[in-house]
N, C-alpha and C positions, 0 to 999 in steps of 0.2 A: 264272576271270576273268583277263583281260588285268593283270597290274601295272605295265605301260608305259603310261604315256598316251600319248594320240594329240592332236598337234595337226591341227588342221583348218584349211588355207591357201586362203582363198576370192580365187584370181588375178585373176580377171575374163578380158578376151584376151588371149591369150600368143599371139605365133609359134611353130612349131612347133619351130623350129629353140631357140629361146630355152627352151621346154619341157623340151626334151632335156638341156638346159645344166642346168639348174634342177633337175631327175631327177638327173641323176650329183651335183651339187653337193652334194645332200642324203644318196642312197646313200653315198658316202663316210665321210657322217659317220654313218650306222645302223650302217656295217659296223663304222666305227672304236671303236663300242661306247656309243655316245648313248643314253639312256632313254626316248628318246621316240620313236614312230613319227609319221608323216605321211599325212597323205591329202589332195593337192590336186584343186582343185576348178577349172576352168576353163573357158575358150571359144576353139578354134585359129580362124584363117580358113581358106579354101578350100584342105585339106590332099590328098595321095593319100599311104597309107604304104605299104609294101611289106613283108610280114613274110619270117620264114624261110621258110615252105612255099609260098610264091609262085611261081608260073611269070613266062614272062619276058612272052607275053600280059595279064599283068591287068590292065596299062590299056590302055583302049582307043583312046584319043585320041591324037589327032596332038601333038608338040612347038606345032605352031602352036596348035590346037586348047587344048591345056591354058594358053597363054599369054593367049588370047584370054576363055578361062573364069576368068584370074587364079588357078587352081590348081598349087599349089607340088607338087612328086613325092620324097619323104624314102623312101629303104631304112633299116628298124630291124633291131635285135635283136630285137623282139618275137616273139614265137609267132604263127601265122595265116598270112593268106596279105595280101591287098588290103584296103583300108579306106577310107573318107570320112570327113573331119571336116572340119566346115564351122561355119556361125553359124549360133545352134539349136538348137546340141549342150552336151551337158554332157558333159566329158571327164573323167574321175576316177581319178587317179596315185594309189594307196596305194604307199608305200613303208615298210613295217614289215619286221621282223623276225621270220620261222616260227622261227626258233631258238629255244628247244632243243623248243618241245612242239607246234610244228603245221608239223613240218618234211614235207609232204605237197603236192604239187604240184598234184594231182587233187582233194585237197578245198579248197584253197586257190581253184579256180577256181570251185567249184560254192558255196562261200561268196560269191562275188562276185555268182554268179546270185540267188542267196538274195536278196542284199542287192536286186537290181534288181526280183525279183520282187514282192519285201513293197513297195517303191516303186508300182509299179505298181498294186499292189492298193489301196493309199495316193488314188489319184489312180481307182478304180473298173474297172482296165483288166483281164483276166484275161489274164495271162502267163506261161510255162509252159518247162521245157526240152524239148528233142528230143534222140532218144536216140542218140547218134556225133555230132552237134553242141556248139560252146561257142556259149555267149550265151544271149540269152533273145528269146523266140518270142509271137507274139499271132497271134487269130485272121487279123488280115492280112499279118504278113510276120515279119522279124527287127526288133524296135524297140531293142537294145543288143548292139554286137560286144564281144569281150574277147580282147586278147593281151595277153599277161604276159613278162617274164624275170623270172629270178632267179638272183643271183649272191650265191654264200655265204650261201644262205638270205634275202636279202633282196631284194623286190619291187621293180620297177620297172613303165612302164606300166600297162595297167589295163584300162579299160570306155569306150567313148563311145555315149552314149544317145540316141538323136534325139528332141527337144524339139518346135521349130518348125522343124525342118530340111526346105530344099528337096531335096525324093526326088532331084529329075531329076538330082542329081552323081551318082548310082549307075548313072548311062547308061550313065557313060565307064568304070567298072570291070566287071571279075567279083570281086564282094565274097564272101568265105569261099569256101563253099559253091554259087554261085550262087543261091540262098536270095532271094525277096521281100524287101525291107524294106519297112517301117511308123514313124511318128511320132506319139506322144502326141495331135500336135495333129488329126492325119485320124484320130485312131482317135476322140478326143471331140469333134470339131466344133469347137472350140474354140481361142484360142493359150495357151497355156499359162505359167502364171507360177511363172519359170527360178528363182527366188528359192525357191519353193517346194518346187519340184522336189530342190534342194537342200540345203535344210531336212529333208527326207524323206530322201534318201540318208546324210545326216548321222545322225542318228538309228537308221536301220533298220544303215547301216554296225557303229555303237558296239552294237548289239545281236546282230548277227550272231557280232561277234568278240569281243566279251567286254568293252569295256573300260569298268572304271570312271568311270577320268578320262578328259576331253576340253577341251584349250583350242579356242576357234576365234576364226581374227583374219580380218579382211577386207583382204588386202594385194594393192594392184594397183603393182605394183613393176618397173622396167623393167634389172634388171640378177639374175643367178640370186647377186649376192652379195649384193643388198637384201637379196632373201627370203630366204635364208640368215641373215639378220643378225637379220632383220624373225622370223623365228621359232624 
């Protein structure tokens, strides 16, 4: 079992740009030797990311086009290729610590699926991995992407899982793989309640990786040194 605890930072919506801020703010202090990991919990608006394995095609939209749909276009560090994150989404930042005993990059990721799959199973949905794919898969498409870094062994990025998410932003990408996606809510007729959702990934999260302890605060803060301060 984990002897770190983890705090649990419920943002609410963050820009994405302010995200990233908020990411490094806290790696900093994981690396600088903190006892505590994190894992935030959030909502971007109409994002595209651009990972390392990206071509220079992945979006597909015009300048005018992306401005008119109010979609911001961010190049990360992350792993992957293209991405959407939009409202709907639950976007989930772990930033802990693999040091010294789960220093493993490939089970670090399929831990993540873990965590999305028991969700899912949570909420009645069968989802499942594919084999040379990351993320997690249902009978109708990809319902959670996942890119990671990590520097000095500790996490940054994460998973965004589509909730109530409108599909049609996925027009303008080639997301991963060119891969379907799917949403919780077309998968159960249903809209789905995000609170829940969350509640579920909180839980199945701290089980996956072991940890004893968990504080969890509901900070919707609009500076990355609040929430620094705030947790």
């Amino acid at each position: 079992m984990h002897k770190r605890t983890l705090e649990v930072c419920r943002l609410g919506r963050v820009g994405y740009a302010e995200g990233l801020e908020i990411q490094r703010t806290i790696e900093t202090e994981v690396i600088a030797g903190r006892q505590n990991d994190f894992f935030l919990l959030l909502e971007h608006p109409h994002t595209f990311t651009i990972g390392r394995r990206a071509k220079e095609n992945g979006v597909l939209a015009t300048a005018e086009l992306l401005k008119n749909l109010g979609v911001d276009v961010f190049e990360t560090n992350r792993g992957g290729k293209v991405t959407y994150h939009g409202l709907g989404q639950i976007v989930g930042y772990p930033i802990v610590s693999l040091s010294p005993d789960r220093e493993d990059v490939h089970k670090y990721v399929r831990d993540l699926e873990e965590v999305l799959i028991r969700t899912m199973s949570d909420f009645n949905i069968e989802a499942f991995r594919i084999e040379g794919l990351t993320g997690v898969h249902t009978r109708e498409g990809k319902v959670a992407a996942i890119g990671v870094h990590i520097k000095r062994w500790v996490t940054t990025h994460g998973f965004a899982l589509n909730c109530n998410t409108d599909l049609s932003y996925y027009n303008w990408i080639i997301a991963c793989e060119g891969e379907p996606v799917a949403s919780m809510d077309k998968l159960l007729g249903r809209e789905i309640d995000i609170v829940e959702v969350e509640e579920r990934l909180i839980a199945n999260f701290k089980t996956v990786f072991g940890y004893v302890e968990a504080q969890i605060s509901n900070v919707s803060l609009h500076s990355p040194r609040s929430v620094a301060e705030a947790i």
